[in-house]
Backbone as a chain_set.jsonl record, in Angstrom:
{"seq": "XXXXXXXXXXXXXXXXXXXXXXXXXXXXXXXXXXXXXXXXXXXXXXXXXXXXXXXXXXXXXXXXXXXXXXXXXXXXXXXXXXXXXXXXXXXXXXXXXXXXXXXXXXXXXXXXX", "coords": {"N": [[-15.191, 13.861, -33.72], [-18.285, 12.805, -32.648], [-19.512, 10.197, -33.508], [-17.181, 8.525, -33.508], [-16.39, 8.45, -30.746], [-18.587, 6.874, -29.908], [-18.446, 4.12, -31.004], [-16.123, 3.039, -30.184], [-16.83, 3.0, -28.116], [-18.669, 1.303, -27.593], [-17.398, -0.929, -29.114], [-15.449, -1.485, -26.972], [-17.199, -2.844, -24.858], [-18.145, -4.747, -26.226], [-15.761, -6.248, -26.299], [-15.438, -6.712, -23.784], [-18.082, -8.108, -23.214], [-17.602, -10.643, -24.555], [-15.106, -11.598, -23.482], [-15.622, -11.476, -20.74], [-18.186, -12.336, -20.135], [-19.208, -14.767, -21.388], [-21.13, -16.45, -20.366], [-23.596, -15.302, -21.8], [-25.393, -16.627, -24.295], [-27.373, -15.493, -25.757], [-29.786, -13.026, -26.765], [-31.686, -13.5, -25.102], [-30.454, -14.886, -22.9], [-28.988, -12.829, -21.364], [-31.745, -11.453, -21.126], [-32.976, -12.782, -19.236], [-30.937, -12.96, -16.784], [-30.926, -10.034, -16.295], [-33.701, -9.361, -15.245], [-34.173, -11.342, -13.268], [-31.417, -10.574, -11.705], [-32.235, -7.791, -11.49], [-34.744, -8.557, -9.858], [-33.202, -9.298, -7.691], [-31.871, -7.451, -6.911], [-33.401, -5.454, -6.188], [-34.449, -6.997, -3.699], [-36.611, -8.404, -3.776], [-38.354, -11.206, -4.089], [-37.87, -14.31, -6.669], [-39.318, -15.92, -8.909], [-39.717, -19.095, -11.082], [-42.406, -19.145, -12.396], [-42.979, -16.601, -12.68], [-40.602, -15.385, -14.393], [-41.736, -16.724, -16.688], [-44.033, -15.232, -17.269], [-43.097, -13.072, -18.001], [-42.82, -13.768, -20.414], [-40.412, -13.185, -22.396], [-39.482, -15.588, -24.128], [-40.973, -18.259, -25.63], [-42.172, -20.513, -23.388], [-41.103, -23.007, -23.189], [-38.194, -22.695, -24.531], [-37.161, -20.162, -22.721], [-37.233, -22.057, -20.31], [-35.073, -23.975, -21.039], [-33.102, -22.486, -21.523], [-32.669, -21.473, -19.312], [-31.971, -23.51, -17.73], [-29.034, -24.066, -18.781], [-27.98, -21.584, -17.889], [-28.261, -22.334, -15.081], [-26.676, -24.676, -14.876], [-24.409, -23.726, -15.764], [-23.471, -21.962, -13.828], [-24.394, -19.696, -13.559], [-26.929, -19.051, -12.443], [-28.711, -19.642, -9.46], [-30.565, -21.519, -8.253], [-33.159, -22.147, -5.762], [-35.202, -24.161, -2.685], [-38.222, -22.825, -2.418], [-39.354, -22.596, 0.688], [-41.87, -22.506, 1.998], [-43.44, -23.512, 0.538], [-42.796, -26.389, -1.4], [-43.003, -26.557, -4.285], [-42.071, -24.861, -5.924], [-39.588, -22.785, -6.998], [-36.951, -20.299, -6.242], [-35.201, -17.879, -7.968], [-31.997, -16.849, -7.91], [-29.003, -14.691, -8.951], [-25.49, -16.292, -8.594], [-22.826, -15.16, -6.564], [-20.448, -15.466, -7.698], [-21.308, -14.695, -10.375], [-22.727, -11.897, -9.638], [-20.654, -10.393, -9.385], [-18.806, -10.366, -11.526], [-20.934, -8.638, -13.174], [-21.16, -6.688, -12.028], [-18.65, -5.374, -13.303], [-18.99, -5.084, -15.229], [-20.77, -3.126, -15.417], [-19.26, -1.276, -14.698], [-18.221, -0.541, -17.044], [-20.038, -0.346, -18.993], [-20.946, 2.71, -17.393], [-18.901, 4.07, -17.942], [-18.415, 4.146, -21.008], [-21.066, 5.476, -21.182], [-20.304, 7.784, -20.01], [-18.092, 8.844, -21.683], [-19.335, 9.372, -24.122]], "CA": [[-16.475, 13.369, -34.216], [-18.718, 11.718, -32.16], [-19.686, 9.012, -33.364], [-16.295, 7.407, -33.263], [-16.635, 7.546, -29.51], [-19.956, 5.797, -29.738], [-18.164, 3.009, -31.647], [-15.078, 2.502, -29.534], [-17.511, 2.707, -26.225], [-19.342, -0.067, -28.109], [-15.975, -2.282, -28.908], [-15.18, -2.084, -25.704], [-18.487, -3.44, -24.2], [-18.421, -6.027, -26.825], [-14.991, -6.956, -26.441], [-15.826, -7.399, -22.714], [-18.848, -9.895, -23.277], [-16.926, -12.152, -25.043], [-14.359, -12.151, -22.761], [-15.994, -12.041, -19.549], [-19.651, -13.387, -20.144], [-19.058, -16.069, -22.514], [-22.242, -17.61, -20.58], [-24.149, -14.804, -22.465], [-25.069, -16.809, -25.511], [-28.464, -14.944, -26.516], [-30.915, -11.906, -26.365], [-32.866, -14.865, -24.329], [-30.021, -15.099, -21.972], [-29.44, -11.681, -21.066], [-32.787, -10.617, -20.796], [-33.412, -13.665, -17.857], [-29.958, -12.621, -16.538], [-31.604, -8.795, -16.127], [-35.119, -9.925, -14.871], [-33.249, -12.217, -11.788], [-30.671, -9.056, -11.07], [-33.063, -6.931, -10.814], [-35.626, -8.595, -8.758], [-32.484, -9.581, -6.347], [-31.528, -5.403, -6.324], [-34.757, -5.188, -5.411], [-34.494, -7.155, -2.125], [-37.191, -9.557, -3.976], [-37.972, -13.201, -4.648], [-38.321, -14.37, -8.097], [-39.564, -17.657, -9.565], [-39.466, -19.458, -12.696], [-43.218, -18.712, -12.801], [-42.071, -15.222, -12.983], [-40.029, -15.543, -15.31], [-42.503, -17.114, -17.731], [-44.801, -14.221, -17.199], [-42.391, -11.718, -18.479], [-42.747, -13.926, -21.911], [-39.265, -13.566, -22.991], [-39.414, -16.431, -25.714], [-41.784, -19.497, -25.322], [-41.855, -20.968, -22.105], [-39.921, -24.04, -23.648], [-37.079, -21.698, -24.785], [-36.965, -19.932, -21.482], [-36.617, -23.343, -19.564], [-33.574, -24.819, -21.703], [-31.561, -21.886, -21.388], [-32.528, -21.431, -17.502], [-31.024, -24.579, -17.551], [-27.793, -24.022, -18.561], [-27.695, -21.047, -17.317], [-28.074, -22.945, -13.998], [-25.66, -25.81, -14.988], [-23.077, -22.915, -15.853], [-23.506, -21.668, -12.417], [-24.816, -18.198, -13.407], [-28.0, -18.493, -11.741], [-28.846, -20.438, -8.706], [-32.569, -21.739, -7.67], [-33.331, -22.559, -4.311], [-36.452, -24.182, -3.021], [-39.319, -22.083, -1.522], [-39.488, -23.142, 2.131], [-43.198, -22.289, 2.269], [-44.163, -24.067, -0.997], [-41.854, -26.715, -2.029], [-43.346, -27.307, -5.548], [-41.585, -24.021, -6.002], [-38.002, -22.617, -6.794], [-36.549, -19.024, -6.048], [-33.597, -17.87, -8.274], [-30.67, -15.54, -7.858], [-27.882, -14.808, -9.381], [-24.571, -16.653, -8.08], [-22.212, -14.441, -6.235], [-19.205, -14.814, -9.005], [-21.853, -13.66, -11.585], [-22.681, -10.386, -9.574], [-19.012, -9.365, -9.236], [-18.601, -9.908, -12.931], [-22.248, -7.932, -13.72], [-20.977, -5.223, -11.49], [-17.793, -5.123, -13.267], [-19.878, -4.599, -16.757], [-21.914, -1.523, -15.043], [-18.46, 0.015, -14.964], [-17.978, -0.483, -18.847], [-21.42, 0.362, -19.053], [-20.879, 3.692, -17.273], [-17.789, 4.353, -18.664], [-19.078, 4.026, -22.017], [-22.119, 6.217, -21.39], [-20.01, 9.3, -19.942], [-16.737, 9.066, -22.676], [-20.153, 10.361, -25.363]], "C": [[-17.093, 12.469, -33.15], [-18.934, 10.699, -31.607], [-18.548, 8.082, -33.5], [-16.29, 7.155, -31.709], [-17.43, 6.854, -29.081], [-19.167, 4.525, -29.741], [-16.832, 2.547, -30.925], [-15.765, 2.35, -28.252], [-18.178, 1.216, -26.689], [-18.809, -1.371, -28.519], [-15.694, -2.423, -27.845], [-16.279, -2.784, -24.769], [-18.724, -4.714, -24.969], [-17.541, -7.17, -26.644], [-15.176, -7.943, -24.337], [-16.754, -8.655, -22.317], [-18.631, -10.811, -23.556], [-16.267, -12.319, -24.313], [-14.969, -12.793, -21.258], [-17.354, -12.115, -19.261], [-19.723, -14.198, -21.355], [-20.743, -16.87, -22.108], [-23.447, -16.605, -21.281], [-24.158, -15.54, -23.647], [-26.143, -16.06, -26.362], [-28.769, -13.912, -25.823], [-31.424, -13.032, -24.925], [-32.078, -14.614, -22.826], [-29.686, -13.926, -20.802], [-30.961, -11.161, -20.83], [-33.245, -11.847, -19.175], [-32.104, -13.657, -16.866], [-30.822, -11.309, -16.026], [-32.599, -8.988, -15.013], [-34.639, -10.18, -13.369], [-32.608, -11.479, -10.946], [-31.514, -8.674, -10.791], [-34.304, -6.953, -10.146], [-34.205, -8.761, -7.763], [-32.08, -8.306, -6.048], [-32.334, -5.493, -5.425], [-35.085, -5.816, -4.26], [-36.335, -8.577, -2.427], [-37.157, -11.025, -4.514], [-38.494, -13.262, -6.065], [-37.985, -15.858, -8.272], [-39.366, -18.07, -10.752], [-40.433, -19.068, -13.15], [-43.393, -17.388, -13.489], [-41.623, -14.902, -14.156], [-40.659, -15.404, -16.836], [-43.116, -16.054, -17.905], [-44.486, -12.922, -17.986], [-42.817, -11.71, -20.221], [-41.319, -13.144, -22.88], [-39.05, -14.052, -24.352], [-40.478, -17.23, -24.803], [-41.134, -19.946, -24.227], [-40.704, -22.422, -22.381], [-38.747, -23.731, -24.025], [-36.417, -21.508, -23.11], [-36.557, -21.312, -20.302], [-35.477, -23.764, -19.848], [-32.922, -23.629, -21.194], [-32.002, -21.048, -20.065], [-31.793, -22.468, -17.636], [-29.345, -24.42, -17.787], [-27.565, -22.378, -18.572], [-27.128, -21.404, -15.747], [-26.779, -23.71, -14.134], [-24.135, -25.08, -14.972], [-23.008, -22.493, -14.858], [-23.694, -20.229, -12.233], [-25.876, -17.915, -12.517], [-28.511, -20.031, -10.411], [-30.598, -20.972, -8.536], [-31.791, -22.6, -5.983], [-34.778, -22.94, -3.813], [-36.951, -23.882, -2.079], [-40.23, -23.22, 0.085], [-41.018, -23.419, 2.806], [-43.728, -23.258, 0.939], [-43.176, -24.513, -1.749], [-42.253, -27.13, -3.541], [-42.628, -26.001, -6.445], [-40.045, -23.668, -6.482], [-37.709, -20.78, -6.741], [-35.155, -18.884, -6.949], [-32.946, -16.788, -8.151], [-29.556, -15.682, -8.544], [-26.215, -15.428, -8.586], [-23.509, -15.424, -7.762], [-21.16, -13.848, -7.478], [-20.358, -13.977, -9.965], [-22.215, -11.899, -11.256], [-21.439, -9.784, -9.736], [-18.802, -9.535, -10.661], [-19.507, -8.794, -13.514], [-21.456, -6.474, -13.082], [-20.025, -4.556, -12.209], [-18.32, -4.78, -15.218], [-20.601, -3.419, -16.852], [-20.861, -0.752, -15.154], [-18.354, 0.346, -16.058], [-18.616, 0.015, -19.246], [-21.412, 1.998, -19.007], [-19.901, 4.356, -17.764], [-18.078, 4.507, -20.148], [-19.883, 5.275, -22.279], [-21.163, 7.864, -20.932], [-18.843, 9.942, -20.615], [-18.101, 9.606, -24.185], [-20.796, 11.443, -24.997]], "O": [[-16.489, 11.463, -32.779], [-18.85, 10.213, -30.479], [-18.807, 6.884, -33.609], [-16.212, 6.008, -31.269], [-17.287, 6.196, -28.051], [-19.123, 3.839, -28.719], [-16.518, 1.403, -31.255], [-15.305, 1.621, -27.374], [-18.076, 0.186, -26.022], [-19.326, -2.484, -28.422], [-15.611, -3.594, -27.475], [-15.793, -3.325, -23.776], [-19.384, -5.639, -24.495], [-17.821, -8.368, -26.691], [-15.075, -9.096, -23.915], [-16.551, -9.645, -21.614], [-19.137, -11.852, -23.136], [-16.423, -13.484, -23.945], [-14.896, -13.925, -20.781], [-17.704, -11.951, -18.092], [-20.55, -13.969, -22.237], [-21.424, -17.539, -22.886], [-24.495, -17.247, -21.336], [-23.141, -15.394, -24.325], [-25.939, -15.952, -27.571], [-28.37, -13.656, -24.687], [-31.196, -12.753, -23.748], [-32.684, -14.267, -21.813], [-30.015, -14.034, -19.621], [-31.007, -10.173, -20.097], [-33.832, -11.388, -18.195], [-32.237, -14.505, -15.983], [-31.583, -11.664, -15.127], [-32.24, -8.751, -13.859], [-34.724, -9.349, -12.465], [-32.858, -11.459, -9.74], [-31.937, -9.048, -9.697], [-34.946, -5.95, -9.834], [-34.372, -8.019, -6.794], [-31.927, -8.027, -4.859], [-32.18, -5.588, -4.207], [-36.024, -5.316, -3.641], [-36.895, -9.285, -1.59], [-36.317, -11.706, -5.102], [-39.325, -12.499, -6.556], [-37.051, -16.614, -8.004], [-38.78, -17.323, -11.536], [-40.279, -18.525, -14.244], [-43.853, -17.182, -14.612], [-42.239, -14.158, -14.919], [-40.419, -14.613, -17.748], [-42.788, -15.608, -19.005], [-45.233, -12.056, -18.441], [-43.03, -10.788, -21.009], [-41.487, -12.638, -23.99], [-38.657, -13.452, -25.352], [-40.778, -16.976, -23.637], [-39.924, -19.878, -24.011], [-39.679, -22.647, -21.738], [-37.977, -24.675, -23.851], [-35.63, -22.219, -22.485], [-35.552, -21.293, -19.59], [-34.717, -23.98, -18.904], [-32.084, -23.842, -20.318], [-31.559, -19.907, -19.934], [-30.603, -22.156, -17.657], [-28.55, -24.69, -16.887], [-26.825, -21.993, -19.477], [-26.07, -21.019, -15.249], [-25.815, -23.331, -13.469], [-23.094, -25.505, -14.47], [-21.8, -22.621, -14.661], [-23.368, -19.58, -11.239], [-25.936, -16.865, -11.876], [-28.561, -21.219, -10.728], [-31.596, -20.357, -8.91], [-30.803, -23.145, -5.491], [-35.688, -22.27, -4.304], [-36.612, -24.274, -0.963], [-41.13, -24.039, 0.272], [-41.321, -24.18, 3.725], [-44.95, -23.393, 0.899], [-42.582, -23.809, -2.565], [-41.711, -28.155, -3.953], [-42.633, -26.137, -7.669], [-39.261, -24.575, -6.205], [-38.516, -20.098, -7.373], [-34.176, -19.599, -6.736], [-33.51, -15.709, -8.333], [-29.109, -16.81, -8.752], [-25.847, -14.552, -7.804], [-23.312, -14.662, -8.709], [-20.988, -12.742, -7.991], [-20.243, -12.778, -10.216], [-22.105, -10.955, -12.038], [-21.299, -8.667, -10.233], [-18.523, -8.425, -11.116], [-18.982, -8.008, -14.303], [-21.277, -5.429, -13.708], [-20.066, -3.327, -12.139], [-17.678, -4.221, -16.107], [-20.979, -2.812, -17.854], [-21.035, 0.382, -15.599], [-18.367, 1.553, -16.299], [-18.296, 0.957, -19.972], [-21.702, 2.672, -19.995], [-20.203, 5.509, -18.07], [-17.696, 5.658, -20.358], [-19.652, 6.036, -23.219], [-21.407, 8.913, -21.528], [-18.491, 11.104, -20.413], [-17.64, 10.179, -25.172], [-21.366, 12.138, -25.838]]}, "num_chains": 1, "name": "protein.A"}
């Protein structure tokens, strides 16, 4: 049947976030987690302004949990050399090697249905 391999590809992807993204605590956090990755794939810069733009949650939302995102050391800022009123963020090295190690679960997942 199936959909039991849906549902065991889907325990295992769950059981993985808890274990190894604990700093995942929301939709909120993941989706500004995403956003950050995938401007840094992309070989681009990305701001907080940015960020806001996407509209996520309220820009007051989005700030707090940039913040401890930052504080947890998932996402770095750095400040724009050309325009210091600025900040650039990326994801911290440990967090890609964990993210990467979620694309396998991910893919794994998607080709066991």
């Amino acid at each position: 049947m199936k959909f039991l391999k849906l549902f065991a590809g889907l325990k295992k992807r769950r059981e993985f976030e808890r274990k190894q993204l604990p700093f995942i605590g929301s939709l909120i956090d993941y989706d500004i987690v995403i956003e950050i990755g995938y401007a840094q794939e992309q070989s681009q810069t990305f701001t907080v302004k940015q960020l806001f733009l996407i509209k996520i949650a309220s820009d007051a939302t989005v700030r707090r949990r940039l913040a401890k995102l930052t504080a947890k050391g998932v996402v770095t800022r750095s400040t724009n050399a050309n325009d210091h009123r600025s900040d650039y963020l990326t994801l911290s090295a440990s967090s890609l090697k964990l993210l990467d190690k979620y694309g396998g679960v991910l893919a794994g997942i998607a080709t066991s249905i």
